[in-house]
PDB file of N, CA, C, O and CB in Angstrom:
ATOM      1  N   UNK A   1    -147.871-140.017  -6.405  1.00  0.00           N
ATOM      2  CA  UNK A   1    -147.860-139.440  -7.753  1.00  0.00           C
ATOM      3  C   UNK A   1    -147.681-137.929  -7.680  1.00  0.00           C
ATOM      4  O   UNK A   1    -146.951-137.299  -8.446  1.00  0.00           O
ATOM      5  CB  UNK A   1    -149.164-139.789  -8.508  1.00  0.00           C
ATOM      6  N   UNK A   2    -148.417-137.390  -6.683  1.00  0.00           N
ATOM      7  CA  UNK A   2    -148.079-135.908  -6.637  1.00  0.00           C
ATOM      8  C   UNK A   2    -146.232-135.503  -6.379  1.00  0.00           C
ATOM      9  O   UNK A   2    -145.433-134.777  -6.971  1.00  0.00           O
ATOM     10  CB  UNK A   2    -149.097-135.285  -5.235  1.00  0.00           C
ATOM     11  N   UNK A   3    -146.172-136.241  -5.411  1.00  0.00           N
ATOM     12  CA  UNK A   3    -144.187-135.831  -5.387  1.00  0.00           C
ATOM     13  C   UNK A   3    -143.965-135.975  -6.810  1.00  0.00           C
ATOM     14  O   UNK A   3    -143.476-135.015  -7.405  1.00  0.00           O
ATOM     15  CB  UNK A   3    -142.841-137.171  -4.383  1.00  0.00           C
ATOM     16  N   UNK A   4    -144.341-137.365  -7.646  1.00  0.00           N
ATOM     17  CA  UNK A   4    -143.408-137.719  -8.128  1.00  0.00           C
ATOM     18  C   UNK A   4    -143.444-136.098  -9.388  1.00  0.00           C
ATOM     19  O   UNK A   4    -142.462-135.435  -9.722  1.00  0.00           O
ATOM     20  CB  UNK A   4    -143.575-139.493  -8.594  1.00  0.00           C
ATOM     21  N   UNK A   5    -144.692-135.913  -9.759  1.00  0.00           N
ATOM     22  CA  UNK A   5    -144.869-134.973 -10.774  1.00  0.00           C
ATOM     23  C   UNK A   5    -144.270-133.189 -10.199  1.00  0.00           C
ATOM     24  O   UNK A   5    -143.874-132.310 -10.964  1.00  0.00           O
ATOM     25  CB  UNK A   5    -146.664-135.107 -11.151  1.00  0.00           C
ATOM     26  N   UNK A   6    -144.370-133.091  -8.775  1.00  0.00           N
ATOM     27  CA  UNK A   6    -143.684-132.072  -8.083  1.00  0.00           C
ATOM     28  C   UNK A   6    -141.882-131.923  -8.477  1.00  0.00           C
ATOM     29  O   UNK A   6    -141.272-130.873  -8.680  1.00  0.00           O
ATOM     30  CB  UNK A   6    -143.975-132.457  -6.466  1.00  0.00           C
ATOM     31  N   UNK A   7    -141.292-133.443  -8.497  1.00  0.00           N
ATOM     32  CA  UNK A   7    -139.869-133.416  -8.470  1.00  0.00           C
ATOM     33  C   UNK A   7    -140.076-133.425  -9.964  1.00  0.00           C
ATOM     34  O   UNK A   7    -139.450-132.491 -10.464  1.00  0.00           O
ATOM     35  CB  UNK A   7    -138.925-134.631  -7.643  1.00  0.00           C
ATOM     36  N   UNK A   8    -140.578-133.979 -10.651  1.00  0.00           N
ATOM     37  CA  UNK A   8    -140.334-133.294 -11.736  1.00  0.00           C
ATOM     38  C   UNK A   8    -140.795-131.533 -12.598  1.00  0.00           C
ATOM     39  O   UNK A   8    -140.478-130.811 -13.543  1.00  0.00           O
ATOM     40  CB  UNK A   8    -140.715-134.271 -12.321  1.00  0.00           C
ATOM     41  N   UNK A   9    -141.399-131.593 -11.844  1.00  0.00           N
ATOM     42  CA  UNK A   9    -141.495-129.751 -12.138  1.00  0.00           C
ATOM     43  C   UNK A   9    -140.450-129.134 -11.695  1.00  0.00           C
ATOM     44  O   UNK A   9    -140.096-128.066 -12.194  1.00  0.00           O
ATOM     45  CB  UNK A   9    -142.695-128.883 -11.388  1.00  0.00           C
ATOM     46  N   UNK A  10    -139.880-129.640 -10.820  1.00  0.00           N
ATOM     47  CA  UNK A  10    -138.622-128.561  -9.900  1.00  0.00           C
ATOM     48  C   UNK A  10    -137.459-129.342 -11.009  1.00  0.00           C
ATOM     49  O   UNK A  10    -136.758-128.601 -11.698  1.00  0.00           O
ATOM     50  CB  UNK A  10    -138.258-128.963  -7.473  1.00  0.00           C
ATOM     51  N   UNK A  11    -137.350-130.421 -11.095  1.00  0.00           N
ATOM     52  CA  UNK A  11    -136.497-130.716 -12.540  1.00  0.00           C
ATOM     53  C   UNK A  11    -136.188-130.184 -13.561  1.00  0.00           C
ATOM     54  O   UNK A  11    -135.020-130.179 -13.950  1.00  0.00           O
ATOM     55  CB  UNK A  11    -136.803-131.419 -13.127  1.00  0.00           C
ATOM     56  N   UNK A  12    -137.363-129.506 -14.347  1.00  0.00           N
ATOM     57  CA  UNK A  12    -137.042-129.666 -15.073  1.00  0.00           C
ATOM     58  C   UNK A  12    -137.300-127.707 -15.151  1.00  0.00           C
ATOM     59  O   UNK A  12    -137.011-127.119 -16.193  1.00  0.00           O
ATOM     60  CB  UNK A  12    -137.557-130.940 -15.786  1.00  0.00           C
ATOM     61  N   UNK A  13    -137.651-127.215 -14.372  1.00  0.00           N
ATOM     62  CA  UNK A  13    -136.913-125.619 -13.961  1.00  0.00           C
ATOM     63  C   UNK A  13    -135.248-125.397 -13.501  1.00  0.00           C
ATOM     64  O   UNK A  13    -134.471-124.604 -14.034  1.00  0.00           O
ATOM     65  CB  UNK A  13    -137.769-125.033 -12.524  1.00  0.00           C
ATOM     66  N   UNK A  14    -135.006-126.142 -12.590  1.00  0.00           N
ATOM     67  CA  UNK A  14    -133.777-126.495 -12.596  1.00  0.00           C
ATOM     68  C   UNK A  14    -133.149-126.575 -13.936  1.00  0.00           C
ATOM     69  O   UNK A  14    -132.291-125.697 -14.033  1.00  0.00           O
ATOM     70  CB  UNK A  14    -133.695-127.610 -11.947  1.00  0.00           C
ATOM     71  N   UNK A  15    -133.264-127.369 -15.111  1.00  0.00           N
ATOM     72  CA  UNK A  15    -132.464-127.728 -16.172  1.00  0.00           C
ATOM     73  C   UNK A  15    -132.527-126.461 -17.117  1.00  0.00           C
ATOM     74  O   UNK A  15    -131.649-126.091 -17.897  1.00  0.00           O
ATOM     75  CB  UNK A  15    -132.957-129.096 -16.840  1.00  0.00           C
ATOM     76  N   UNK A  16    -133.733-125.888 -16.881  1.00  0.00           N
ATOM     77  CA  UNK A  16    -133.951-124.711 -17.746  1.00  0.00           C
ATOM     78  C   UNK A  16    -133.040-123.591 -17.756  1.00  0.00           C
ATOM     79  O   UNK A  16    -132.491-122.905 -18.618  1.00  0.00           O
ATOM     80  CB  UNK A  16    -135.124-124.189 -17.465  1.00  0.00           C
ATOM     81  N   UNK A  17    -133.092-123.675 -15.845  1.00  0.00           N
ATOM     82  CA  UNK A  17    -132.297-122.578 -15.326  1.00  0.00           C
ATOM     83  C   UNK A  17    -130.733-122.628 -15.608  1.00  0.00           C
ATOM     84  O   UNK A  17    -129.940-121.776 -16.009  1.00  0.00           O
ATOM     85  CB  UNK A  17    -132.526-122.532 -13.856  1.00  0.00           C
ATOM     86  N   UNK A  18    -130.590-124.093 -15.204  1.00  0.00           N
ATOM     87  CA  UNK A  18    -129.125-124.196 -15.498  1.00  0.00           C
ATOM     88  C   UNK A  18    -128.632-123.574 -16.940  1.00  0.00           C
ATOM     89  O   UNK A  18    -127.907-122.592 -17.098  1.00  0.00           O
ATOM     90  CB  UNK A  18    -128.753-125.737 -15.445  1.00  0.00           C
ATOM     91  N   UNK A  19    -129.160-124.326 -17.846  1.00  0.00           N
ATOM     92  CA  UNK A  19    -129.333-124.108 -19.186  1.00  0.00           C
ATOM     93  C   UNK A  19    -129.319-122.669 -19.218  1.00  0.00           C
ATOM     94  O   UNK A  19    -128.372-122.412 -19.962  1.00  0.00           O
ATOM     95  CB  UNK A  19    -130.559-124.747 -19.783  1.00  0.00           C
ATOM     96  N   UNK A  20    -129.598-122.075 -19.009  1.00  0.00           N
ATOM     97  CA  UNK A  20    -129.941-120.344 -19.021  1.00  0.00           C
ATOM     98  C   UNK A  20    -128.304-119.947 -18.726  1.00  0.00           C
ATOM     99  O   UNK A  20    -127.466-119.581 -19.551  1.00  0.00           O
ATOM    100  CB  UNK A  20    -131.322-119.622 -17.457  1.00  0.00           C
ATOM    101  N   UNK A  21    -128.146-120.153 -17.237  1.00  0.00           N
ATOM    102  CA  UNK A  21    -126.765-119.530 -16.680  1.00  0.00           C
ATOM    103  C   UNK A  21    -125.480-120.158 -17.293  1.00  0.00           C
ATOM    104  O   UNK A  21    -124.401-119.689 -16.928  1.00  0.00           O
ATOM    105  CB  UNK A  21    -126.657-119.747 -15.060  1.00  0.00           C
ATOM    106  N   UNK A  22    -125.504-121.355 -18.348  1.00  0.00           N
ATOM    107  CA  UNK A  22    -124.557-121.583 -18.587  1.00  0.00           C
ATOM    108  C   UNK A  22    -124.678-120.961 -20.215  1.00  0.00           C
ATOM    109  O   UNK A  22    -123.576-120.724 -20.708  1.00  0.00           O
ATOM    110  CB  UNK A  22    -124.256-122.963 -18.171  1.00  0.00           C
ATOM    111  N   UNK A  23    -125.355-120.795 -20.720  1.00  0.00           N
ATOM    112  CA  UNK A  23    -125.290-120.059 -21.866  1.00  0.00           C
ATOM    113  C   UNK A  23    -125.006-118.364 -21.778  1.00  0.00           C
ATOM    114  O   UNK A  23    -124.334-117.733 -22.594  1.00  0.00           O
ATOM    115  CB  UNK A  23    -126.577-120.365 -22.509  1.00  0.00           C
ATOM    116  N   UNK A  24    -125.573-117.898 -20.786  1.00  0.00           N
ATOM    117  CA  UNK A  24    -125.013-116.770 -20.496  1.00  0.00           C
ATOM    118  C   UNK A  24    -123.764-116.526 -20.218  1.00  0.00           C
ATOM    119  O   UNK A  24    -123.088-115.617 -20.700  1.00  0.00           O
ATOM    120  CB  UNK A  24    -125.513-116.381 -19.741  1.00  0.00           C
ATOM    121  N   UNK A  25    -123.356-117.487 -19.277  1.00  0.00           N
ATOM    122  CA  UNK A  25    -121.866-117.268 -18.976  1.00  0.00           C
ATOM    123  C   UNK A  25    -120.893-117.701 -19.907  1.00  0.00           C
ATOM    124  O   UNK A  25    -119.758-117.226 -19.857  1.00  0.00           O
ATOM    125  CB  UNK A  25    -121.504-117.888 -17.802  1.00  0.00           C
ATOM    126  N   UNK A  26    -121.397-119.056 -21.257  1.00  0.00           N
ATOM    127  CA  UNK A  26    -120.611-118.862 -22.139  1.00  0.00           C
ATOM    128  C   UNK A  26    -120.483-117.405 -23.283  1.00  0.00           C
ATOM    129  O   UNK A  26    -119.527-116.838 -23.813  1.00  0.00           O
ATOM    130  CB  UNK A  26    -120.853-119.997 -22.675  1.00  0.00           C
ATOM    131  N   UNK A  27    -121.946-117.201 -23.304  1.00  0.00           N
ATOM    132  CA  UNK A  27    -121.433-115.706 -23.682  1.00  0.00           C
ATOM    133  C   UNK A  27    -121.137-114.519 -23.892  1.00  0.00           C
ATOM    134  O   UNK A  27    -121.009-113.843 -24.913  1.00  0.00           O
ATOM    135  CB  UNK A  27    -121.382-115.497 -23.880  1.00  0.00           C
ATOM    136  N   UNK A  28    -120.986-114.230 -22.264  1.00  0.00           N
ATOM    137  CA  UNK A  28    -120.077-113.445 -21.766  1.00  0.00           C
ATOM    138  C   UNK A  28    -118.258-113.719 -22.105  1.00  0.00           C
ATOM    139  O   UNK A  28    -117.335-113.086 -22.617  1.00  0.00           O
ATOM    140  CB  UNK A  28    -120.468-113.558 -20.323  1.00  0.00           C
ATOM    141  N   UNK A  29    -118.425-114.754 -21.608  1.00  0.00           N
ATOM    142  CA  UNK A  29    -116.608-115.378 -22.163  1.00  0.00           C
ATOM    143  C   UNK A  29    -116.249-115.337 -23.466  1.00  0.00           C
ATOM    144  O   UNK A  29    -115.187-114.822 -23.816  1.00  0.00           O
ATOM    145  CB  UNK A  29    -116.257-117.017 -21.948  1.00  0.00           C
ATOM    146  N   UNK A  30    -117.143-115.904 -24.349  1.00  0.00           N
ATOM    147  CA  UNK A  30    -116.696-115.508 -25.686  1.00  0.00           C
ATOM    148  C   UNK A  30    -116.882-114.280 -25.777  1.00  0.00           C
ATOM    149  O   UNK A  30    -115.813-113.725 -26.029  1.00  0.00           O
ATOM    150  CB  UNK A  30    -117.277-116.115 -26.760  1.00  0.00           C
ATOM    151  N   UNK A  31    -117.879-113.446 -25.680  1.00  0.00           N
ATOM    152  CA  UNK A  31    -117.711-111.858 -25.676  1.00  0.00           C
ATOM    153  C   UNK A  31    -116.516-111.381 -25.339  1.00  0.00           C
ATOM    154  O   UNK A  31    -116.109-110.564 -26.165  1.00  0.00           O
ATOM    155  CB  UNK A  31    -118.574-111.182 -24.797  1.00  0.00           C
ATOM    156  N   UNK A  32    -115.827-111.565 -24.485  1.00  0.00           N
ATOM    157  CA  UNK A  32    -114.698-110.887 -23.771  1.00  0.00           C
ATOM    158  C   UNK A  32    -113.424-111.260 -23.965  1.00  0.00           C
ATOM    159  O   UNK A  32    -112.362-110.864 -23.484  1.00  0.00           O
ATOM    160  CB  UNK A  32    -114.824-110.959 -22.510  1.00  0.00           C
ATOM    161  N   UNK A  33    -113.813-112.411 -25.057  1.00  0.00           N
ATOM    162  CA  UNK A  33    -112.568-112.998 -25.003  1.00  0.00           C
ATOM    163  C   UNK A  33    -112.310-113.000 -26.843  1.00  0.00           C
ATOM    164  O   UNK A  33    -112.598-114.060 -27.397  1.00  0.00           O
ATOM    165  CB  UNK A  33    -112.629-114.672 -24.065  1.00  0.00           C
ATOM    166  N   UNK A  34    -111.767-111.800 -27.769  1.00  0.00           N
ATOM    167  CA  UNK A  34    -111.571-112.378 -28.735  1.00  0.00           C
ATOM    168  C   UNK A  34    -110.995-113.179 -30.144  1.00  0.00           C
ATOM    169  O   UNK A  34    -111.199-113.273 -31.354  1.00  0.00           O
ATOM    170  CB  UNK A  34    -111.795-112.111 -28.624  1.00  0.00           C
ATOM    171  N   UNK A  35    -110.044-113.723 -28.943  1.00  0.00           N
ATOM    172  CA  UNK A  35    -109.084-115.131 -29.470  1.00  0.00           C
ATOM    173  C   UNK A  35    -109.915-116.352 -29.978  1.00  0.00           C
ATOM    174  O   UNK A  35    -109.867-117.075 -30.973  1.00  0.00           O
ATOM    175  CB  UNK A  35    -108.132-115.810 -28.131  1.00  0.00           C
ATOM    176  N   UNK A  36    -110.996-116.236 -28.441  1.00  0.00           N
ATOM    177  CA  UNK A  36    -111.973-117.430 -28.319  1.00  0.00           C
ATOM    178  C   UNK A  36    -113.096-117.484 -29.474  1.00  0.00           C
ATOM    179  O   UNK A  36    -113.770-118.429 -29.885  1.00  0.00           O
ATOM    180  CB  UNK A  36    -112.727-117.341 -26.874  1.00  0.00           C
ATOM    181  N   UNK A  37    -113.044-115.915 -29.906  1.00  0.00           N
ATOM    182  CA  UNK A  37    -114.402-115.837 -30.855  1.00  0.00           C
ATOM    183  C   UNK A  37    -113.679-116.070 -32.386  1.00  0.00           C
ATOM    184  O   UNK A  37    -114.425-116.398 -33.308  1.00  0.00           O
ATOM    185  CB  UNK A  37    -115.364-114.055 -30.717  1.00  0.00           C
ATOM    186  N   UNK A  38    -112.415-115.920 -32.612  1.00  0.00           N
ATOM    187  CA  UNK A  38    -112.033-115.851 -33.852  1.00  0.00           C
ATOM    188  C   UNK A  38    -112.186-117.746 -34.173  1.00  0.00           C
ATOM    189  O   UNK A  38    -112.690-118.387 -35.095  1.00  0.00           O
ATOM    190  CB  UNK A  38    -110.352-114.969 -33.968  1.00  0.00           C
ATOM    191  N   UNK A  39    -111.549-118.094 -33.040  1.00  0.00           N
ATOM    192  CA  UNK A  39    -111.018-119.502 -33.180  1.00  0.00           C
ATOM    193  C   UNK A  39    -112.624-120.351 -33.271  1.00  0.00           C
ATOM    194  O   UNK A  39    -112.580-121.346 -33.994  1.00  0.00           O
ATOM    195  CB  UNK A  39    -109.854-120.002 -31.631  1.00  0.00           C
ATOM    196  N   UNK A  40    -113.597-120.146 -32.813  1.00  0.00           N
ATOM    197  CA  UNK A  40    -114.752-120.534 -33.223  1.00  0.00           C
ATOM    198  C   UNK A  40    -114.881-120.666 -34.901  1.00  0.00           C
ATOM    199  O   UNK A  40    -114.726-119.759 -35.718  1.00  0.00           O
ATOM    200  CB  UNK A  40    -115.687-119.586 -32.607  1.00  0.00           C
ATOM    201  N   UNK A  41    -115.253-122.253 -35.187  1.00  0.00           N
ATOM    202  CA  UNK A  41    -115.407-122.449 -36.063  1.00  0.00           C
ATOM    203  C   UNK A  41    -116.921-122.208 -36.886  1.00  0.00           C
ATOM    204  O   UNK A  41    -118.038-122.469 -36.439  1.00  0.00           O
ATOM    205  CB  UNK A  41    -114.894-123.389 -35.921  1.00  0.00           C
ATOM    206  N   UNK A  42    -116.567-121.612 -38.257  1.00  0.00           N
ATOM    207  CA  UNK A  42    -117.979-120.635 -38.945  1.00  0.00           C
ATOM    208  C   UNK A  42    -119.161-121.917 -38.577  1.00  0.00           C
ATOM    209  O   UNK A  42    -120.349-121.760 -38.857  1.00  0.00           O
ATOM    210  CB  UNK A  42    -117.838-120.162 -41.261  1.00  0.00           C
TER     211      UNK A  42
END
């Protein structure tokens, strides 16, 4: 039970993290990009 609640702590930091760097890096891209920001729908 301890792994099992361990792999899920590292889970679900992992997802957070991911979650983090992919929102950042989407917006950076839309930042930089603004074709990408017009064409975004309201």
């Amino acid at each position: 039970m301890g792994d099992e609640a361990a792999a899920r702590t590292a889970g679900a930091a992992y997802a957070v993290a991911a979650s983090r760097s992919v929102r950042s890096t989407a917006a950076r891209a839309v930042g930089s990009s603004p074709a990408l920001l017009a064409a975004r729908p309201p």
